[in-house]
C-alpha positions in Angstrom: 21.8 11.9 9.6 20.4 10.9 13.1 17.0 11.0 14.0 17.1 13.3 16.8 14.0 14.7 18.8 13.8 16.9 22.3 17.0 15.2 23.5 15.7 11.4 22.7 18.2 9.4 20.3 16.0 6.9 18.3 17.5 4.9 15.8 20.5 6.4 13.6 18.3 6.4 10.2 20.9 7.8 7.7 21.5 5.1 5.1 25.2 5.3 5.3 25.6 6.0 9.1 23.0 3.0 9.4 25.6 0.3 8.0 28.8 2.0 9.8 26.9 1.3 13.0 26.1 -2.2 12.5 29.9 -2.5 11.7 31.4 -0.5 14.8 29.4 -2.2 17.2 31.5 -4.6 19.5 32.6 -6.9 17.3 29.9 -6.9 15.2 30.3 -9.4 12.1 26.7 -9.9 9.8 25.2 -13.5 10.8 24.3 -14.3 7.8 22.8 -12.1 6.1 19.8 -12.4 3.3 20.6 -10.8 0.2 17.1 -11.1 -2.3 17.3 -9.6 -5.9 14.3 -8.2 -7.1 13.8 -6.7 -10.8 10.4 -5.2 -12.4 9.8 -4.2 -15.3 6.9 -3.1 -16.9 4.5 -2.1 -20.0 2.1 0.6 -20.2 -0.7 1.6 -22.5 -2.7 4.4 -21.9 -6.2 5.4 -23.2 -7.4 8.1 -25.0 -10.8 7.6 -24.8 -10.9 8.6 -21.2 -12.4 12.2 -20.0 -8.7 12.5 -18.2 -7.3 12.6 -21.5 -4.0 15.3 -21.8 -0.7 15.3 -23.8 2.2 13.6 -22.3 3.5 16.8 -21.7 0.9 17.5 -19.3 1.2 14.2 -17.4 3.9 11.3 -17.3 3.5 8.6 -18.9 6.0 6.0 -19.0 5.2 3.5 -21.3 8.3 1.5 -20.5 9.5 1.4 -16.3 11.8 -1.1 -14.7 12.7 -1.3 -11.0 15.4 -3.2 -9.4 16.1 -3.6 -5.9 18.8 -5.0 -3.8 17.4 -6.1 -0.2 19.9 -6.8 2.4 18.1 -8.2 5.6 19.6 -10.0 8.9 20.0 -9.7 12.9 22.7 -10.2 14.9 23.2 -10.7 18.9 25.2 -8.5 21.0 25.1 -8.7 24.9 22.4 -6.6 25.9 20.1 -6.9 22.4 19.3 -8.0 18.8 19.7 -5.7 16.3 17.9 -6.7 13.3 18.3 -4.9 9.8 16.8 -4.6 6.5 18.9 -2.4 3.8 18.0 -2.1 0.1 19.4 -0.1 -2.9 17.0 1.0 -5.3 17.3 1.5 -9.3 14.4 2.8 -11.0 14.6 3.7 -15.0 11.9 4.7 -17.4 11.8 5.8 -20.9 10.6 10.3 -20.2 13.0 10.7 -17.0 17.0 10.2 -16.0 17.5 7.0 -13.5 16.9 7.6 -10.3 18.7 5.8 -7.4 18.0 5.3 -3.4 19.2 3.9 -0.7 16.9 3.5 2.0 17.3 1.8 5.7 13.7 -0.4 5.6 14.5 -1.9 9.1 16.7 -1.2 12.1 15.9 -1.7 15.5 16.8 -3.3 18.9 15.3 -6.2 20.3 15.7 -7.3 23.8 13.2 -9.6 25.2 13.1 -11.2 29.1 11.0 -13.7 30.7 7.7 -13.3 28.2 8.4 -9.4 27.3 9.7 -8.0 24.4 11.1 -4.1 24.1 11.5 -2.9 20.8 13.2 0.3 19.9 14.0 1.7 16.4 12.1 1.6 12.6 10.4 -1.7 12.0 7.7 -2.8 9.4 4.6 -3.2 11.2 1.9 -4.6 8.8 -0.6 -7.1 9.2 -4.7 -7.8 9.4 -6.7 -10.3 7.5 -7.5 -9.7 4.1 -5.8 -10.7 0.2 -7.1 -7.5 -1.9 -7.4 -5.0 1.1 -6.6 -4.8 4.9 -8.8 -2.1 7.1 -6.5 -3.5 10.3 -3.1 -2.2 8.6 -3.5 0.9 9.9 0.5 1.1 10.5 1.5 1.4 6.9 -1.3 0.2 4.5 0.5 -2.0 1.7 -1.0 -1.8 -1.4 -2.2 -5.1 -1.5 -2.7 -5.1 -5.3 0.4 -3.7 -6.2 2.8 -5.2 -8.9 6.3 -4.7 -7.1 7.3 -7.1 -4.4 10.1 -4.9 -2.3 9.5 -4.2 1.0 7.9 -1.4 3.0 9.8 1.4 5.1 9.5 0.8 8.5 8.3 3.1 11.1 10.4 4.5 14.0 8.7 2.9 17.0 9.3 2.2 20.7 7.3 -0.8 21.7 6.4 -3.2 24.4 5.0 -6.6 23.5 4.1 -9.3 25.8 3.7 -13.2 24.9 1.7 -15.8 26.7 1.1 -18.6 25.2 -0.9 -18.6 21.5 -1.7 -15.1 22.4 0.5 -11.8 22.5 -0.4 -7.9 23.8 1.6 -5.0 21.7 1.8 -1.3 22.7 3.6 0.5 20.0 4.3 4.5 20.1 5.1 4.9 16.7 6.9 8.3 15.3 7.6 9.1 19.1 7.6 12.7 20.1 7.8 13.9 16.3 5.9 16.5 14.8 2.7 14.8 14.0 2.4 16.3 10.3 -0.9 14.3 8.4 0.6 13.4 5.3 -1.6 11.8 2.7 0.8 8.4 3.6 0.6 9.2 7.0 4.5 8.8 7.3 5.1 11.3 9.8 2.2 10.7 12.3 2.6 10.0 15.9 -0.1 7.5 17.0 0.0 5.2 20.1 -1.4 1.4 19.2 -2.6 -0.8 21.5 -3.2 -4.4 20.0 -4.2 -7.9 20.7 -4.0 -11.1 19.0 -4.9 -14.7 19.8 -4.9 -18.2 17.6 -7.5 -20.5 19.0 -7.6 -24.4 17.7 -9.6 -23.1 14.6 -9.0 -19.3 14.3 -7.1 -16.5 14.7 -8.7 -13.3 16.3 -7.0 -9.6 15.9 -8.0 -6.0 17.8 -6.4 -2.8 18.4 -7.5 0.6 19.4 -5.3 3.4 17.7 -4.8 7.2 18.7 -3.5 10.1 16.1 -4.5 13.7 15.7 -5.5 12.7 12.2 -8.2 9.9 12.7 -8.7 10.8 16.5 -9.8 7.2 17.9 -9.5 4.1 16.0 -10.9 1.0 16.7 -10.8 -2.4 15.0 -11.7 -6.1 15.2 -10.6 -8.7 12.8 -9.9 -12.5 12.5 -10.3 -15.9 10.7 -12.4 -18.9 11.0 -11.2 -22.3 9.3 -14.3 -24.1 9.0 -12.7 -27.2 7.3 -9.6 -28.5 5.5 -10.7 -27.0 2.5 -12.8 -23.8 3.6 -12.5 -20.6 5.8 -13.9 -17.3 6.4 -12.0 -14.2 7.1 -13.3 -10.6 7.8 -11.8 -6.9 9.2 -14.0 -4.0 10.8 -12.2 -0.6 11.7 -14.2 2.1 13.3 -12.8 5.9 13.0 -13.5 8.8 15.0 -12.8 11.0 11.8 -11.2 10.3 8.2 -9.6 12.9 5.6 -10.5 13.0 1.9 -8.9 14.9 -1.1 -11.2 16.6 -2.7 -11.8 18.8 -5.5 -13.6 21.6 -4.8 -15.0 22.6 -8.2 -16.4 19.6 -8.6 -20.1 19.4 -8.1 -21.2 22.6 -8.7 -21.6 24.5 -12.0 -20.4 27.9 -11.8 -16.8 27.5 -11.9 -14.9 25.1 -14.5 -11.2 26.0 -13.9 -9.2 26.6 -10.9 -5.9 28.8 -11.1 -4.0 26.7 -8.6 -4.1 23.0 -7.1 -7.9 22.3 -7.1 -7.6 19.6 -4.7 -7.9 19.9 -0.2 -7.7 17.8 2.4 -11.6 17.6 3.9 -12.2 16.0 7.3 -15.2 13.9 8.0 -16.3 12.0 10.7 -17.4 8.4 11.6 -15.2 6.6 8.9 -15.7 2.9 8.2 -13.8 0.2 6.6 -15.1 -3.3 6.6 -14.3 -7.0 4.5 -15.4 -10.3 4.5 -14.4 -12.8 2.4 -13.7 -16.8 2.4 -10.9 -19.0 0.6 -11.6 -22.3 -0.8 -8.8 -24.7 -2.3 -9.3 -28.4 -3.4 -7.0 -31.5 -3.0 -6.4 -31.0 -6.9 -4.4 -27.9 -5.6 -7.1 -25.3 -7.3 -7.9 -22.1 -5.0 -10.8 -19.3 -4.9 -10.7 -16.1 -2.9 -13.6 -14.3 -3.2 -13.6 -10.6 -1.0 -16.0 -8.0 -0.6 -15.2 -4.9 1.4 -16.3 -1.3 1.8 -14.0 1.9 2.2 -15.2 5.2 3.4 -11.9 6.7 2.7 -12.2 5.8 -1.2 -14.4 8.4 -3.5 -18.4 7.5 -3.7 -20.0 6.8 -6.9 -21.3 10.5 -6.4 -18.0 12.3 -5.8 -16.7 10.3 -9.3 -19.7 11.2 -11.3 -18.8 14.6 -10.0 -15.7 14.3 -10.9 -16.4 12.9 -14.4 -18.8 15.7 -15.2 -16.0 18.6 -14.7 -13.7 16.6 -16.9 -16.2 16.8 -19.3 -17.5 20.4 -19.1 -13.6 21.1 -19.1 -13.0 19.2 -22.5 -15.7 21.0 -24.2 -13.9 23.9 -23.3 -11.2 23.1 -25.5 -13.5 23.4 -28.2 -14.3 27.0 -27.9 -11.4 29.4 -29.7 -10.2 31.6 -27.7 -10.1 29.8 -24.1 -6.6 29.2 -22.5 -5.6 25.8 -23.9 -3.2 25.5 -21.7 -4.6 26.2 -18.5 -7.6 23.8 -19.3 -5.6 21.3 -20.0 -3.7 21.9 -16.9 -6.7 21.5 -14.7 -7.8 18.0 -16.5 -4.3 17.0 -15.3 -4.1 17.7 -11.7 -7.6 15.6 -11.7 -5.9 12.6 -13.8 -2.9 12.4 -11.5 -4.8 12.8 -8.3 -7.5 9.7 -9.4 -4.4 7.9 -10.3 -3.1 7.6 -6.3 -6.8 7.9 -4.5 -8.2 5.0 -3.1 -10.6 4.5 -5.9 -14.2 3.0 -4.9 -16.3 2.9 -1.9 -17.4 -0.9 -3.0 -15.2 -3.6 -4.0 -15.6 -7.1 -5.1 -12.6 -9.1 -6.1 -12.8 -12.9 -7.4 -9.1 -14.7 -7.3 -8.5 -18.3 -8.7 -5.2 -19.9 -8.8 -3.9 -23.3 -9.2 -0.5 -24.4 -7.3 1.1 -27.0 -9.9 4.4 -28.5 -9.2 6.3 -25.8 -10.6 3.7 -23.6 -12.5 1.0 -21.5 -10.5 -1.5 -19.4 -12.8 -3.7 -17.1 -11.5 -6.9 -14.6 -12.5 -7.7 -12.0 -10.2 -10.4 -9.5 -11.1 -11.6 -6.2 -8.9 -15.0 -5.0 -9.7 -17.0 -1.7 -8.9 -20.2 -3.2 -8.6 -22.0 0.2 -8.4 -20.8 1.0 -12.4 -19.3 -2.9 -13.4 -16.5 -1.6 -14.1 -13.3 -4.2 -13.5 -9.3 -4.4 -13.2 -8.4 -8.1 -14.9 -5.0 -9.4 -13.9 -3.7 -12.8 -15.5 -0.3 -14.1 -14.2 1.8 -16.7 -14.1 4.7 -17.6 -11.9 7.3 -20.3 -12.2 10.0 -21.3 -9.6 13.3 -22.6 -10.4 15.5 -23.2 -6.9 16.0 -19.5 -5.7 14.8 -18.1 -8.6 11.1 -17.0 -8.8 9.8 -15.9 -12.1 6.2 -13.8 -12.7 4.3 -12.5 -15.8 1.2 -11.0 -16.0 -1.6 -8.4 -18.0 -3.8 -6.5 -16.2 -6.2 -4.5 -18.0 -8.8 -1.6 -16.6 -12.2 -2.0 -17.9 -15.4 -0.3 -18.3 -16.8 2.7 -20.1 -15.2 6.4 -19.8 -17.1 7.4 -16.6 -16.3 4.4 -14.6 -13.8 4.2 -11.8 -12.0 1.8 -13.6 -12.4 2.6 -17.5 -12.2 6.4 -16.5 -7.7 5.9 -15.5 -5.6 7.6 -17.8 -3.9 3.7 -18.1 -5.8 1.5 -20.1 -3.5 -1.8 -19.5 0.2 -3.0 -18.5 2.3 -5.8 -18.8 4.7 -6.5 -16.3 6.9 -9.4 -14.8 8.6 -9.9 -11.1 12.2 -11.3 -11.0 13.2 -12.4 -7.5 15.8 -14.2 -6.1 17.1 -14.9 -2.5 20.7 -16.2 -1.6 
């Protein structure tokens, strides 16, 4: 498959056609290429306690997942360019569904640069900003910064420009060039043009950008980091959006309607959006670290919109109690609000603590994210252990709080999971 728009030939994007290409090229041998082995799997335990409570036949709910992935990443020269590549095949198996398998072109795109330019053409992960539990600046492709799974992102199809002077660089990215500019809720298909600008000073490093996409209008966003001493430094993101999009369910919050006989959930646009962090990081010469990180999210659900929430979940359970009410179709609706509270950005307020110690060869860590408007927490405990290529991690995490809480209201109630990586 080719990714072919108005006559302009992008980047072959087919995962097949993607490796052929590589291969036909001149006489185009890999230089080397990276091959990393990742393998995840993973324990769940769901509650229920929660007012999202449904059968498994309403929801999944695998209690046992594993993910493996097979990353193939590299560039090689030809006369006129660099093509650089990133390839992975993707495994994923859990206990209430048939394997499914994927292979996916994450990277592959020309590089030419000349005197201090750079002109990029073709998909390329493009993420970044300051920030450990959450990044307002990566407005690219957000990673889910407290996500589990370690394989890499899908990149964008971009044409790009950057420029290099010294400490200090200028990037203008068109990114999903002259495509259909359809607002997903991932935003994979949206055309946006990104200007951006970054500098490293003798004690900081200083990041802005101003984005344009027919979702969020104008975006705008400063960033950067500030080492104060060996030991010490503060970091901290502010993005600025003309206009933002919510999912929302439009039964909640008002009292005369309890069920909805399709999808209860639309897309809302609101304007003046903000997303904003500061944080610091502190380690000691005894090889002990803290993060501490407090940031806001208009794009998450207010404390309002989940007691809203909450309160149809509940009016809707108590419906199951009177005979003669379609059992079915109440516990449908309950559903569709469980899955969709399981993907939303979850609260407007965060607060996330992180310590970790770097030993020799052992590195445990504690990372907790509060809602500080209902105390309501998710605890992670982990350990990791490197052996030569191989990098081993373990952890719990467990959601916490009472049943009409961000965190204590999820369907999941805690997991155990470990990361297997290696690199060769």
């Amino acid at each position: 498959m080719m990714f072919i728009n108005k006559n302009i030939i992008w980047v072959p994007i087919g995962h097949y056609i993607s490796i052929i290409l590589l291969l036909l090229i001149g006489k185009t041998t890999f230089a080397e290429p990276s091959i990393s082995v990742l393998i995840n799997p993973q324990y769940n335990a769901y509650s229920s306690d929660t007012l999202f409570a449904v059968p498994d036949e309403y929801i999944e709910k695998p209690e046992i997942t594993s993910q493996q992935t097979i990353e193939m990443t590299g560039n090689h020269a030809i006369p006129w360019s660099t093509i650089n590549y990133l390839f992975s095949a993707y495994l994923a198996l859990n206990d209430r569904d048939s394997a499914q398998t994927n292979i996916s072109t994450n990277e592959l795109y020309l590089a030419q640069s000349f005197y201090n330019w750079e002109v990029i053409m073709g998909r390329r992960i493009n993420s970044g900003g300051f920030g450990y539990g959450f990044r307002p600046l990566d407005v690219i492709q957000q990673y889910d910064q407290q996500s589990t799974l370690r394989q890499s992102l899908i990149g964008k199809n971009m044409l790009g420009l950057e420029y290099f002077s010294g400490l200090s660089s200028w990037s203008l990215l068109w990114i999903n060039p002259r495509q259909e500019s359809v607002a997903t809720d991932n935003n994979t298909q949206l055309e946006s043009l990104l200007v951006k600008y970054s500098t490293s000073l003798e004690n900081s490093d200083l990041q802005t950008l101003i984005r344009y996409n027919k979702k969020n209008k104008l975006q705008a966003g400063l960033g950067g980091i500030q080492i104060v001493s060996d030991a010490f430094s503060v970091h901290s993101s502010l993005l600025l959006s003309q206009q933002y999009q919510k999912q929302l369910h439009f039964l909640a919050g008002q009292t005369s309607q309890l069920l909805a006989s399709e999808y209860p959930y639309e897309t809302i646009t609101q304007k003046g959006g903000i997303q904003a962090l500061i944080g610091f990081s502190w380690s000691t010469s005894s090889k002990h670290s803290i993060i501490a990180e407090y940031w806001y999210n208009d794009m998450a659900y207010s404390k309002q919109q989940w007691d809203n929430l909450f309160q149809l979940a509940e009016r809707q359970q108590q419906l199951l109690e009177q005979p003669g009410l379609p059992t079915e179709d109440i516990l449908g609706n309950i559903a569709w609000t469980a899955s969709a509270t399981q993907s939303a950005m979850l609260s407007m307020h965060n607060l996330m603590l992180q310590w970790s110690y770097d030993a020799d060869y052992w590195k445990p860590s504690i990372n907790i994210l509060m809602s500080p408007v209902d105390s309501s927490s998710m605890l992670t405990l982990a350990v990791s252990r490197t052996y030569n290529l191989l990098k081993i991690e373990t952890g719990v995490r467990s959601f916490n709080g009472s049943k009409d809480s961000v965190y204590g209201g999820l369907i999941i109630d805690r997991m155990l999971y470990m990361t297997v990586s290696s690199e060769y």
